[in-house]
C-alpha positions as CSV (number, residue, x, y, z in Angstrom):
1,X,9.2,8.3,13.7
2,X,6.6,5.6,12.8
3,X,7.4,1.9,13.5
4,X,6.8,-0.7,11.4
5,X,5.8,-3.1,14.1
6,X,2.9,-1.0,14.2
7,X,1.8,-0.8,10.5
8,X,2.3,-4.1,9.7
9,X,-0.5,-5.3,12.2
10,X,-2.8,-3.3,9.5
11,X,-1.5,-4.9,6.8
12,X,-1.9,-8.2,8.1
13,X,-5.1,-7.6,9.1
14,X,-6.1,-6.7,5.7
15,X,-4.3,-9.3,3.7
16,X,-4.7,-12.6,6.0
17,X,-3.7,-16.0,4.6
18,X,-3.8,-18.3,1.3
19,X,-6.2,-16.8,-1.4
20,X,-6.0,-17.8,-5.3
21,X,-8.4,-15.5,-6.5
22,X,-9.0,-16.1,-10.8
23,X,-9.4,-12.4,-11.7
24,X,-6.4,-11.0,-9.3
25,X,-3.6,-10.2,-11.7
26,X,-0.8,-10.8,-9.5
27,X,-1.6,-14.9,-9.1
28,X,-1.8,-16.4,-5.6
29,X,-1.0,-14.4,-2.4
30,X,-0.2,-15.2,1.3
31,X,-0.3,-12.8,3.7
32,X,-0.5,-10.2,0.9
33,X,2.6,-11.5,-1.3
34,X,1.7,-12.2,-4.4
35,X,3.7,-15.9,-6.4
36,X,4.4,-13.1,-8.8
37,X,6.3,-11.1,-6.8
38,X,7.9,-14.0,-5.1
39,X,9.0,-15.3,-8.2
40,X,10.7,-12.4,-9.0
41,X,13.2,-12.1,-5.7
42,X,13.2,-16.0,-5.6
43,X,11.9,-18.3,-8.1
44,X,12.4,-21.0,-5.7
45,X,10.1,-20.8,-3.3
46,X,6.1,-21.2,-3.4
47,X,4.0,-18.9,-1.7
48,X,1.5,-21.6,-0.2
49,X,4.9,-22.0,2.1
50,X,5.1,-18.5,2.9
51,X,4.9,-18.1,6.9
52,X,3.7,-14.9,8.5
53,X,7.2,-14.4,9.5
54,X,8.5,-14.3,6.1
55,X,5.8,-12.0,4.9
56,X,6.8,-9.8,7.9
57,X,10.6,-9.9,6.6
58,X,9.5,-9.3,3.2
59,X,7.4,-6.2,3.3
60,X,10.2,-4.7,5.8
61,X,12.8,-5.4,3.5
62,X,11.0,-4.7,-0.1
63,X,8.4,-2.0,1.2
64,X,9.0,-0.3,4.2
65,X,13.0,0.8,4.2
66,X,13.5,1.2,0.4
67,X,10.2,3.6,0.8
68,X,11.7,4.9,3.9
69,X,7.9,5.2,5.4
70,X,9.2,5.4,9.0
71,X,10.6,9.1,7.9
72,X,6.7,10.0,7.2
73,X,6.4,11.0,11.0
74,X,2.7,10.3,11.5
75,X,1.9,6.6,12.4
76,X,-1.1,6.6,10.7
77,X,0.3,7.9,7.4
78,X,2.9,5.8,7.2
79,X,0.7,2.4,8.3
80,X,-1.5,3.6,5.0
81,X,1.3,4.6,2.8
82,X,2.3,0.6,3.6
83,X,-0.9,-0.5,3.4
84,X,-1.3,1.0,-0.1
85,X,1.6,0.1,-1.4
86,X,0.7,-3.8,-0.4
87,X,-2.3,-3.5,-2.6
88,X,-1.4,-1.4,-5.0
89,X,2.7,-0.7,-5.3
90,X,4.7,2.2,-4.4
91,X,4.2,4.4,-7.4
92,X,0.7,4.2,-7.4
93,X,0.3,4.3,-3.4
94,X,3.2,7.5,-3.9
95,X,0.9,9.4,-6.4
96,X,-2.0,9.2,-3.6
97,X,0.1,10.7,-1.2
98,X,1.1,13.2,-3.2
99,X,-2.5,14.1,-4.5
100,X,-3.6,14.1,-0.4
101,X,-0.8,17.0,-0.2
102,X,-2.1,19.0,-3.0
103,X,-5.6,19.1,-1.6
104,X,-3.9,20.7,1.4
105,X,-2.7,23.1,-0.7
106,X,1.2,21.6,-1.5
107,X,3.4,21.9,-4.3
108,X,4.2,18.8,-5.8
109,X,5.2,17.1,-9.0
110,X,3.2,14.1,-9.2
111,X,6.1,11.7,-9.8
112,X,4.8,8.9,-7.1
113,X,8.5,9.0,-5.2
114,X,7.7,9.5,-1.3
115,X,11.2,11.8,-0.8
116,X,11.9,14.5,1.0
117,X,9.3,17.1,-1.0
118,X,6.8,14.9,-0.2
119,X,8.0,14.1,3.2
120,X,7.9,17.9,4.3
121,X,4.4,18.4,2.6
122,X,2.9,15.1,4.9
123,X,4.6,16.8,7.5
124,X,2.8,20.2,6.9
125,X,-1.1,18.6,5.5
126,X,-2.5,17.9,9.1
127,X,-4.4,16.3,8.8
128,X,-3.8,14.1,6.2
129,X,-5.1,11.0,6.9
130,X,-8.8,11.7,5.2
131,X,-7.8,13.1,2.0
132,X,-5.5,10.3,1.8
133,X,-8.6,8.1,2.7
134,X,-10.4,9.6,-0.2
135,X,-7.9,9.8,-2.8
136,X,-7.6,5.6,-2.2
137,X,-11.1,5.1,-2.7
138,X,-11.6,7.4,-5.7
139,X,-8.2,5.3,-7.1
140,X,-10.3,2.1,-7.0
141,X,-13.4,3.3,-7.9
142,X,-12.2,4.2,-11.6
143,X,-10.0,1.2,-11.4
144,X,-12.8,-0.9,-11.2
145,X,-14.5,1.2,-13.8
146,X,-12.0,0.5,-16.5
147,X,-11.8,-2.9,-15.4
148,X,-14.7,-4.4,-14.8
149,X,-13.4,-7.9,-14.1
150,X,-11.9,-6.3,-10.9
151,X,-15.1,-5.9,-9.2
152,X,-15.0,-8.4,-6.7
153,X,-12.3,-6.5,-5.0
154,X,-13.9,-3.6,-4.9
155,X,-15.6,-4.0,-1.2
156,X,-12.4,-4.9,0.4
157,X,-10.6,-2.1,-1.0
158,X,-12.8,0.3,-0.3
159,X,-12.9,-1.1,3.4
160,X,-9.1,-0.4,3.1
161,X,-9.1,2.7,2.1
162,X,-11.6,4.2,4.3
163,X,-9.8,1.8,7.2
């Protein structure tokens, strides 16, 4: 079983402190949690506040058990499929996963739900971890192509993805 203990030092890593970045969509983030998504569980707190702690509690509680990533069996999967759906949300970070499968050969439906289809195939793709890798940095590649103004990011995502 992967721990989250484990993945959440990636996560961290990537996402660091305070930023208030103009072009990101989802407003101010600390430690990777967006005001917008703050807003949403609890519109009465500010993110600037947020401790490293909190974010910790957070993305157990509204990422990693409703996802159910510790059930993906290799560490390193499951610290991406967390990582991924930090930046990107679990649909999109889902779909990936999914598309790494199906270049090892599984039969999926593309739906972006991480459940027991999509558990087995992880469990079957070894190894999985560099199609995953690619299908990340292809994602933000034609993100950033259809929206230019996301360019800035582009560097750090793509040191995610390949991370």
């Amino acid at each position: 079983m992967a721990r989250f203990s484990v993945a959440i030092e990636t996560v961290l890593a990537h996402e660091g402190g305070f930023v208030d970045h103009p072009s990101d969509p989802g407003g101010a983030t600390n430690w990777g949690i967006s005001s917008r998504f703050l807003r949403s569980i609890d519109d009465s707190r500010d993110v600037r506040d947020l401790t490293k702690d909190a974010a910790e509690e957070l993305y157990f509680e509204h990422y990693w058990k409703p996802h159910r990533y510790h059930l993906l069996g290799s560490q390193a999967v499951a610290t991406k499929a967390l990582d991924l759906t930090v930046n990107m949300g679990a649909e999109q970070a889902g779909k990936l996963i999914q598309r790494a499968c199906m270049a090892h050969g599984a039969s999926l439906k593309e739906d972006g739900v991480v459940g027991p289809k999509t558990r087995a195939a992880v469990a079957a793709a070894f190894p999985l971890l560099p199609a995953l890798r690619s299908e990340a940095a292809g994602f933000y590649r034609t993100l950033v192509a259809g929206k230019p103004s996301m360019r800035p990011f582009l560097k750090g995502w793509l040191r995610r993805a390949y991370s």
